[in-house]
C-alpha distance (Angstrom), angle and dihedral (degrees) to the residues before:
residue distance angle dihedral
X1 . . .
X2 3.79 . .
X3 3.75 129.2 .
X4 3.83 93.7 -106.7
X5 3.91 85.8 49.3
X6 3.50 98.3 53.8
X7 3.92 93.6 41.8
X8 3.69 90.6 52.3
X9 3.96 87.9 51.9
X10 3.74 93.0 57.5
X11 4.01 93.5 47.6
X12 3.56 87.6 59.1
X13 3.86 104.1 43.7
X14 4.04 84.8 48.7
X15 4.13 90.3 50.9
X16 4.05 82.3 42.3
X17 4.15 90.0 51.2
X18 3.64 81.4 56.2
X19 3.36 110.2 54.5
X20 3.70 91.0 40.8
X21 4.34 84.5 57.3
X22 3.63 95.1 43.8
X23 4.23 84.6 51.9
X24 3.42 87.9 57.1
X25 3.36 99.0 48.4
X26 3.60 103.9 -118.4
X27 3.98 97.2 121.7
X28 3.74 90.1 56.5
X29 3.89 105.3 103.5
X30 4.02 90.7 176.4
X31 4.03 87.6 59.7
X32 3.62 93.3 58.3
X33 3.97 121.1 61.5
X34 3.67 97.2 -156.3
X35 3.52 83.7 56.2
X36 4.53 99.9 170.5
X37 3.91 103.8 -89.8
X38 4.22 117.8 -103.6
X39 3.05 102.5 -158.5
X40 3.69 147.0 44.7
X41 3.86 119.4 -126.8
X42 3.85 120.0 -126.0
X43 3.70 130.1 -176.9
X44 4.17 142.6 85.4
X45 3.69 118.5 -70.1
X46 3.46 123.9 -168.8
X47 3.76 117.6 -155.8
X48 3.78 127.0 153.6
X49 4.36 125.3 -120.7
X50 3.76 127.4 176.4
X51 3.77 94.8 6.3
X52 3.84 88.7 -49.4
X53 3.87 150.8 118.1
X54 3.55 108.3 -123.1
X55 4.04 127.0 171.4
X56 4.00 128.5 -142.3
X57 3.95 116.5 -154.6
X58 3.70 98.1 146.0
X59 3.36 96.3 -40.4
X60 4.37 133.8 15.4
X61 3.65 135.3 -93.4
X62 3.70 126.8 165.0
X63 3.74 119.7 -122.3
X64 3.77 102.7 -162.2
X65 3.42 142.7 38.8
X66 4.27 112.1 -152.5
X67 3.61 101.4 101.9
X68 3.86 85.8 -135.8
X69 3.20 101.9 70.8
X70 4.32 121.1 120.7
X71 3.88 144.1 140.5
X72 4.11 99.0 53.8
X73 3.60 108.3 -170.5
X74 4.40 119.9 174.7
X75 3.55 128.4 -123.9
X76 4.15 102.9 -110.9
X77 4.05 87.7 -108.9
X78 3.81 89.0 41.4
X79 4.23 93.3 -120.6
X80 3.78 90.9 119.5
X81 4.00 135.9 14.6
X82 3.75 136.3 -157.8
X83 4.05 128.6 -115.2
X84 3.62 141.2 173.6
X85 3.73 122.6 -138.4
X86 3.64 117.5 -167.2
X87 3.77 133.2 -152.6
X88 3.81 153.1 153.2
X89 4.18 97.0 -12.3
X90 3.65 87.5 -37.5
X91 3.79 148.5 77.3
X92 4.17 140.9 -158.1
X93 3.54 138.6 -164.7
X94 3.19 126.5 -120.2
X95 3.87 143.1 -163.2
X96 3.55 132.9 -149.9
X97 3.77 146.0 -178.9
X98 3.84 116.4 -113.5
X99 3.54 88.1 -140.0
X100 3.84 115.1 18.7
X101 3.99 92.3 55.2
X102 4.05 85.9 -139.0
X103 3.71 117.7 133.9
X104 3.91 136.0 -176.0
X105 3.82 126.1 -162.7
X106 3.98 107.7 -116.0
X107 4.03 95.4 -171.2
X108 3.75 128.3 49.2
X109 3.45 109.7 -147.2
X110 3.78 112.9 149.2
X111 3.71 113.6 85.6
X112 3.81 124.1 -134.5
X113 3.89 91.6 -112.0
X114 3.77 124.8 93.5
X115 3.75 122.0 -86.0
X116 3.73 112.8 -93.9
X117 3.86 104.1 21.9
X118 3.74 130.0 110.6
X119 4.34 97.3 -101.4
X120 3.89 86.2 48.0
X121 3.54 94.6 51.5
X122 4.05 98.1 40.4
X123 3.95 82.5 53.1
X124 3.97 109.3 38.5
X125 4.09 111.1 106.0
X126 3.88 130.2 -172.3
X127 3.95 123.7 -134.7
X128 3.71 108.8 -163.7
X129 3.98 144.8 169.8
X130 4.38 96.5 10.1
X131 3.61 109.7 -165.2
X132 3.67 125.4 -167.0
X133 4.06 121.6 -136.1
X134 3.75 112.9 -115.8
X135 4.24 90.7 -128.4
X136 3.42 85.3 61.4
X137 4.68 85.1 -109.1
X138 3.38 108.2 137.1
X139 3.93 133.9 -55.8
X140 3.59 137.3 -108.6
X141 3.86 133.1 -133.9
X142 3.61 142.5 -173.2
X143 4.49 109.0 -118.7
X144 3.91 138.7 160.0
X145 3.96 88.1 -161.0
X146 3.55 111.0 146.6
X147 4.21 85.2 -5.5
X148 3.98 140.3 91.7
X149 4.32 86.4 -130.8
X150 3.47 143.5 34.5
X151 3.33 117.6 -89.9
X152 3.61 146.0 167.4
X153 4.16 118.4 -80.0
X154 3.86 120.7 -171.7
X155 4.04 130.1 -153.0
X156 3.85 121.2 -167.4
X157 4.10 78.6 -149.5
X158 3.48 134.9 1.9
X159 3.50 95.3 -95.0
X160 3.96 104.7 36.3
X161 4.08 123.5 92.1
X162 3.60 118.1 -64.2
X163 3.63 118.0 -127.3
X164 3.90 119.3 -156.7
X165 4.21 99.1 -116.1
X166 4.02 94.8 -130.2
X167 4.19 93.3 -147.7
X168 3.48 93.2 69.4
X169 4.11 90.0 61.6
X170 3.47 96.5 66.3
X171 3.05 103.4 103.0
X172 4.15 95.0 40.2
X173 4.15 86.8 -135.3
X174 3.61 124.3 104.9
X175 3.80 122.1 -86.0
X176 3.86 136.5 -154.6
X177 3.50 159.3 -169.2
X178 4.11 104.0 27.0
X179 3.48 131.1 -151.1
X180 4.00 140.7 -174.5
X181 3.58 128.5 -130.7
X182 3.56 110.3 -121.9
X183 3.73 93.1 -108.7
X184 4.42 92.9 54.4
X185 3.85 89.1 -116.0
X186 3.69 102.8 102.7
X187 3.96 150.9 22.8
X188 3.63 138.8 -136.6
X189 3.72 117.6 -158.5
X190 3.74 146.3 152.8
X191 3.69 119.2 -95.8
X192 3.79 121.7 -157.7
X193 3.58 117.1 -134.1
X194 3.99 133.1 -172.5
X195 3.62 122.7 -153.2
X196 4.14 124.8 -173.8
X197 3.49 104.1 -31.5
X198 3.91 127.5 16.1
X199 3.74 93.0 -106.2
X200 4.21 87.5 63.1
X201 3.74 98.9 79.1
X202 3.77 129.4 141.1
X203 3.92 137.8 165.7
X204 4.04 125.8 -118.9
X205 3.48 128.4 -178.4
X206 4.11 128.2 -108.3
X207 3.85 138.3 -179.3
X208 3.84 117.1 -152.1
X209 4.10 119.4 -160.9
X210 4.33 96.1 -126.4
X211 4.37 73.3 -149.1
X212 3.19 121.1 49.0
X213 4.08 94.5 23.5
X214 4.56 86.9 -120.9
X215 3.64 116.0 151.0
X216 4.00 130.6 -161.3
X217 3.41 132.1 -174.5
X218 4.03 110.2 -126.3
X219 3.49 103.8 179.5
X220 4.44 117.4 12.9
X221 3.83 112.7 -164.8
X222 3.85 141.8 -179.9
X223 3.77 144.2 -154.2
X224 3.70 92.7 -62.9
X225 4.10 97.5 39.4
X226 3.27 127.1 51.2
X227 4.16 133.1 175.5
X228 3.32 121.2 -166.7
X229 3.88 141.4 139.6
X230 3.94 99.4 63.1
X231 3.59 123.1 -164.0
X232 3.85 120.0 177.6
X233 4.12 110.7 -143.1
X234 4.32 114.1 -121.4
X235 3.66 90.5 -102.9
X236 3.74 98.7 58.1
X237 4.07 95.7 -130.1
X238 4.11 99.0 100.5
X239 4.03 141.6 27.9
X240 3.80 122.5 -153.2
X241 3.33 117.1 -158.0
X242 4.03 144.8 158.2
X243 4.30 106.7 -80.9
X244 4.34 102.5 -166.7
X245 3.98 104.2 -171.6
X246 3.87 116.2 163.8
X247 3.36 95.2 -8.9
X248 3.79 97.6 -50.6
X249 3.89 118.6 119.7
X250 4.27 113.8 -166.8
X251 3.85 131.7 137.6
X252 3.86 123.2 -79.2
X253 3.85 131.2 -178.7
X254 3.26 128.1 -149.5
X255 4.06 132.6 -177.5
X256 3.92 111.6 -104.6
X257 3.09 98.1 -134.7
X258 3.89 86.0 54.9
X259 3.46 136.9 -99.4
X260 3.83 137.9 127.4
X261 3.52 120.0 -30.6
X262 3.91 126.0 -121.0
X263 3.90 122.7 -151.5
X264 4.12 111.3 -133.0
X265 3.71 102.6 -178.7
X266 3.65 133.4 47.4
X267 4.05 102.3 -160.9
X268 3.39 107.5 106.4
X269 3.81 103.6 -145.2
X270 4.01 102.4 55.5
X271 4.09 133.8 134.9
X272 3.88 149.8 148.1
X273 4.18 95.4 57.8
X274 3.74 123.1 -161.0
X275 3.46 142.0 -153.8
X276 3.83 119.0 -135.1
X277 4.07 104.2 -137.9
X278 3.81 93.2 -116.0
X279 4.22 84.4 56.8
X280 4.28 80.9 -118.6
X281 3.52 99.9 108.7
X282 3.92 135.8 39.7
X283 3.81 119.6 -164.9
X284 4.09 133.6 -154.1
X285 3.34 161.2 166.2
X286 3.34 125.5 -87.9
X287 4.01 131.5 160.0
X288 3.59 119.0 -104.5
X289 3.60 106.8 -175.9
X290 3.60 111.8 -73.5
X291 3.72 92.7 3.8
X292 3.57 151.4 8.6
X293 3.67 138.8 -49.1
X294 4.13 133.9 -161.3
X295 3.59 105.6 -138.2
X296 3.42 126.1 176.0
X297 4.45 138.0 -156.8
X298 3.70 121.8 -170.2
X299 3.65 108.8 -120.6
X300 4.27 128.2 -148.0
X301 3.21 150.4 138.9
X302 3.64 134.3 -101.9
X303 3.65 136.6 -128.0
X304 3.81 86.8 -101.2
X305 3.71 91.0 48.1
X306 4.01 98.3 -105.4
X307 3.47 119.0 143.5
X308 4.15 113.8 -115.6
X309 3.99 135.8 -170.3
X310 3.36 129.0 -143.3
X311 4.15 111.3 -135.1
X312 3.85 116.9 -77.7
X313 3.87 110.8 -90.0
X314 3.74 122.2 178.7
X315 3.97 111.3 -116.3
X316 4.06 91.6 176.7
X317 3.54 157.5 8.0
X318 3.44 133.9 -164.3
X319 3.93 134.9 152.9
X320 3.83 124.0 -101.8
X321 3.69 93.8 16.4
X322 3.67 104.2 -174.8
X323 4.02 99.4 -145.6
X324 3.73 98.6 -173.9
X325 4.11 88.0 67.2
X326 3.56 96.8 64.8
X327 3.70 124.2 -152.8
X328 3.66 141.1 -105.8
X329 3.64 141.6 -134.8
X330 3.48 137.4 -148.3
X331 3.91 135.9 166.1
């Protein structure tokens, strides 16, 4: 056999090879949900670690230094961002410049009594989980000032009066963990809920119209299946968030405007999802050991119009990740 012979032989069993792959369906990427990732994500993320802001762009460096410090949220043109500092019974939020390192208390929740006694108590108030609108109109926060629960407060700015949003007492429990539509007009949260018994308690997921006061359940729940941790994508059309269903926590999406839910991740122990700010990418928690890790899926949509993840890949590490604060990303 000559050269040219044998050469052409081993063109044809490779072309061969691949037909006989592509039959059994291993070539087709749109099949598969942990389809390999494309990409590589860029951006800033805030999260928080040892009681402090810190910032991923490639690698981490901590912003602040209060060792009480959680919750960072940006500013939608990244100028500013959003923290939480906690204290005696009580906590504040905060904003800061992303380059002048100043910061000024927005909330005034420590009372003028001392720690401990009856008037300090009957006074203290907790501001929790801020959230910035995407058009840059105001931000939203989770506060029992003035209530017995949490429940969703609204600014037309960061520094104007908060009004208590009235959709998110409907259900008199406490709420958490709100999120803007991409337009400004609505927010996704988790709602509490109690069943028989105050040890049968789950979360579910509801959107309330910031106009006309409507509310809709997106995601209902029950002892055995909870959703929590919403985060709406930057085009408006789906919201991540943290599915826990016999004991297993990973990342679901479902449709805004509702419809059935699809499971991303396969983990088991996950929480705090994140939207990339081209809607490619969505970020998490995931334990690493003794800590935390960022990981990171590519997200799409299939011909068919199913939602798909890339594989997990770890974006970053740091020590002392606080999951519960979440994180936040910005271009």
């Amino acid at each position: 056999m000559t050269q040219s012979n044998r050469h052409f032989q081993l063109v044809l069993l490779s072309v061969l090879a691949l037909f006989v792959l592509a039959a059994c369906g291993e070539l087709d990427a749109e099949a598969d949900p942990r389809v390999e990732m494309g990409s590589s994500p860029e951006g800033q993320i805030l999260f928080a670690a040892d009681g402090d802001i810190h910032v991923w762009d490639g690698s981490t460096e901590q912003l602040t230094e209060y060792g009480d410090a959680s919750s960072p949220v940006w500013s939608h043109n990244a100028q500013q961002y959003l923290f939480v500092r906690t204290g005696d019974a009580y906590s504040d939020l905060v904003i800061a410049g992303a380059g002048s390192g100043s910061a000024q208390r927005l909330t005034g929740n420590q009372p003028g009594f001392t720690p401990g006694t009856a008037e300090y108590l009957d006074q203290v108030a907790w501001a929790l989980d801020p959230t910035w609108s995407p058009t840059g109109n105001g931000i939203a926060y989770v506060s029992d000032a003035g209530t017995d629960h949490n429940f969703i407060f609204h600014r037309t700015s960061a520094t104007s009066d908060p009004w208590r949003v009235p959709c998110s007492q409907r259900q008199n429990e406490n709420v958490e963990r709100p999120d803007f539509s991409d337009d400004g007009t609505q927010i996704v949260f988790a709602q509490r809920m109690t069943g028989q018994g105050d040890l049968n308690r789950w979360m579910e997921l509801r959107i309330c119209d910031l106009n006309s006061g409507d509310q809709r359940t997106l995601i209902e729940g029950d002892h055995d299946d909870s959703a929590f941790f919403p985060r709406w994508s930057p085009d408006g059309e789906w919201i991540a968030f943290v599915r826990r269903v016999d004991g297993q926590s990973d990342i679901w999406v479902v449709p805004a405007e509702g419809g059935d839910p699809v499971q991303l991740t396969e983990l088991g122990d996950v929480t705090a999802p994140e939207w990339s700010p081209d809607g490619d990418f969505i970020a998490f928690f995931d334990p690493d050991g003794g800590s935390f890790r960022a990981a990171v899926v590519e997200f799409s949509v299939n011909g068919n119009g199913e939602p798909q993840a890339s594989s997990p890949e770890t974006l970053f590490s740091e020590g002392s990740i606080d999951p519960a604060s979440g994180m936040s990303w910005t271009e």
